[in-house]
C-alpha positions as CSV (number, residue, x, y, z in Angstrom):
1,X,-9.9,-10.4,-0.4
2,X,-5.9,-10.7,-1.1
3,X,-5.1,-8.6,-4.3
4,X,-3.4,-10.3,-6.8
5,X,0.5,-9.5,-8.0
6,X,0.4,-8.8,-11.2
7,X,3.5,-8.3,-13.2
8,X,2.8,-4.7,-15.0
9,X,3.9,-4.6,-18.4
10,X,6.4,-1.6,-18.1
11,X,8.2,-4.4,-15.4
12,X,8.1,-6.8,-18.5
13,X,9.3,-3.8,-20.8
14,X,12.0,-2.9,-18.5
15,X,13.7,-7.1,-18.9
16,X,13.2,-7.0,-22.4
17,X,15.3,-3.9,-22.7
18,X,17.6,-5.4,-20.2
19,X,17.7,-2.3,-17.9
20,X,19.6,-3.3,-14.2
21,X,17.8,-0.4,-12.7
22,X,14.7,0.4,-14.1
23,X,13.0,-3.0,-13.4
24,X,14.0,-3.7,-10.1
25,X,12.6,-0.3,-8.9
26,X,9.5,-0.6,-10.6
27,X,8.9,-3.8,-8.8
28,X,10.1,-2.7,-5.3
29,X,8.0,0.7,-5.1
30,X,4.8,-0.2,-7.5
31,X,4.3,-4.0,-6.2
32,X,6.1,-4.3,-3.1
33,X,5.8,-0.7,-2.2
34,X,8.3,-0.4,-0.6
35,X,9.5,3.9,0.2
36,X,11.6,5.4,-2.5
37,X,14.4,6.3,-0.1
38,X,14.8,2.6,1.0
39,X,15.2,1.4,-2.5
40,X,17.4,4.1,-2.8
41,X,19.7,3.0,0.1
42,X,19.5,-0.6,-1.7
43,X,21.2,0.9,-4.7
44,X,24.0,2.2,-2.6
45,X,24.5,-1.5,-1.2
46,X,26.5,-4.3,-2.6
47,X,23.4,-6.6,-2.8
48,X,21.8,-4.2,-5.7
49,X,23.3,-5.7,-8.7
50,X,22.6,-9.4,-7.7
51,X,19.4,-8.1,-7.1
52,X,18.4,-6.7,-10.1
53,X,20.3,-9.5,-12.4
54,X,17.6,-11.9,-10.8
55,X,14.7,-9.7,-12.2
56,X,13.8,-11.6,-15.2
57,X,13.5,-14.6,-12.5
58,X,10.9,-12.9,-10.4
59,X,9.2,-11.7,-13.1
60,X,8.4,-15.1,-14.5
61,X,7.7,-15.7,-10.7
62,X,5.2,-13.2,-10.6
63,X,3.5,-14.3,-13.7
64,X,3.0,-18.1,-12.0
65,X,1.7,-16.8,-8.9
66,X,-0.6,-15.0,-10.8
67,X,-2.4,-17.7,-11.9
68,X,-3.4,-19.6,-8.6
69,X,-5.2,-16.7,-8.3
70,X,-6.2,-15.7,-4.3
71,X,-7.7,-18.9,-3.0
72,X,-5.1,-20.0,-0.2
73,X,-7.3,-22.6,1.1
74,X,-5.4,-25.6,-1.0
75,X,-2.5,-24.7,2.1
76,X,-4.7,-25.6,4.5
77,X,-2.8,-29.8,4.6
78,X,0.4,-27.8,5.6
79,X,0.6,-28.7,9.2
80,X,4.4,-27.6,9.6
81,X,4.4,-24.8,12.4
82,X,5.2,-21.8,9.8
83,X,6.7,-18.4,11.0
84,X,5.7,-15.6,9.4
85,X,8.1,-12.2,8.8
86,X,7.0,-8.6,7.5
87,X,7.9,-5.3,8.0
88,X,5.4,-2.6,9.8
89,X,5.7,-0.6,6.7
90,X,4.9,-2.9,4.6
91,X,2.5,-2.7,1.4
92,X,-1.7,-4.1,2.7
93,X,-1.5,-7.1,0.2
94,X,1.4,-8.8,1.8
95,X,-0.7,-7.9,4.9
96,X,-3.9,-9.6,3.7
97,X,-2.0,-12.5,1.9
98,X,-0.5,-13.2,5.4
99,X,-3.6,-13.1,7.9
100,X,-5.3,-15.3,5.0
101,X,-2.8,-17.9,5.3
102,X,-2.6,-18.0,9.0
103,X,-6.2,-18.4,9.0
104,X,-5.9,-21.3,7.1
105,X,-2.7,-23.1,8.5
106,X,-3.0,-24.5,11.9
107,X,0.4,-23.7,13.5
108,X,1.7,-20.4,12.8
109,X,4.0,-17.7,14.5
110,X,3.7,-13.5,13.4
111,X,6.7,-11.5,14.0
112,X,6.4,-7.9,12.8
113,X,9.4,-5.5,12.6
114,X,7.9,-2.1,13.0
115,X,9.3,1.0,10.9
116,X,11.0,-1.8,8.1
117,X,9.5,-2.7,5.0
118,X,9.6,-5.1,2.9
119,X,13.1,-5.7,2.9
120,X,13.4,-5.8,6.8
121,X,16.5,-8.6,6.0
122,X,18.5,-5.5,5.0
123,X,17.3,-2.7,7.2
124,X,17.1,-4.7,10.1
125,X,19.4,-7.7,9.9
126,X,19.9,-8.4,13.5
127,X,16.3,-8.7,14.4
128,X,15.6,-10.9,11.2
129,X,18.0,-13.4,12.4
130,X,16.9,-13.1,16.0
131,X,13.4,-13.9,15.0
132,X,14.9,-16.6,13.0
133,X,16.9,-18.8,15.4
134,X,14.3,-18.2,18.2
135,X,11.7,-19.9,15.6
136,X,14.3,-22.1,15.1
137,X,15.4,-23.3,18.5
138,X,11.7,-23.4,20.2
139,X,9.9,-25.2,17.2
């Protein structure tokens, strides 16, 4: 059974009262899990306050994927070959939501980066786009 995202209420609290920090590490180590000392290393980067000025965004996102609740079966049309990205350290729901979906769609590719989590983009750049453009080039 995929668990369901549910947007906690101190992540709601933490957009009401504005706070750049608080909310965007609530959401990155309580719903995406990812490791306190990768979210710290996010803070030290550039990307950090763009980040966090989008939380009010995702939160609403969160709230709408909530209710479609865990069925993935109404993806089952998509017949695009889809490509599929997570980090090894990732948290078990993304890992659940994912082999659901690939069970359901017909045409689908896995690439894992072992030892990233959910933010494998950042940590490991290189291999993200590597994984991209070969997806991209063999179709």
């Amino acid at each position: 059974m995929i668990e369901e995202l549910h947007v906690r209420s101190a992540d709601a609290a933490a957009v009401a009262e504005s706070d750049p920090d608080r909310a965007p590490t609530i959401a990155m180590t309580e719903i995406l899990q990812v490791p306190e000392e990768s979210v710290a290393g996010l803070r030290r980067t550039p990307m950090w306050a763009p980040m966090a000025a989008l939380t009010p965004t995702w939160v609403r996102e969160l709230r709408v994927i909530d209710t479609l609740g865990p069925d993935v079966t109404r993806y089952a049309p998509v017949t695009a070959e889809t490509l599929f990205l997570f980090g090894g350290r990732i948290a078990r729901h993304h890992v659940e939501a994912t082999a659901a979906l690939r069970a359901v769609l017909p045409a689908t590719r896995l690439v894992e980066f072992p030892g990233h989590a959910h933010v494998a983009h950042v940590t490991g750049p290189k291999q993200v786009a590597e994984a991209i453009a070969g997806f991209a080039t063999t179709g």
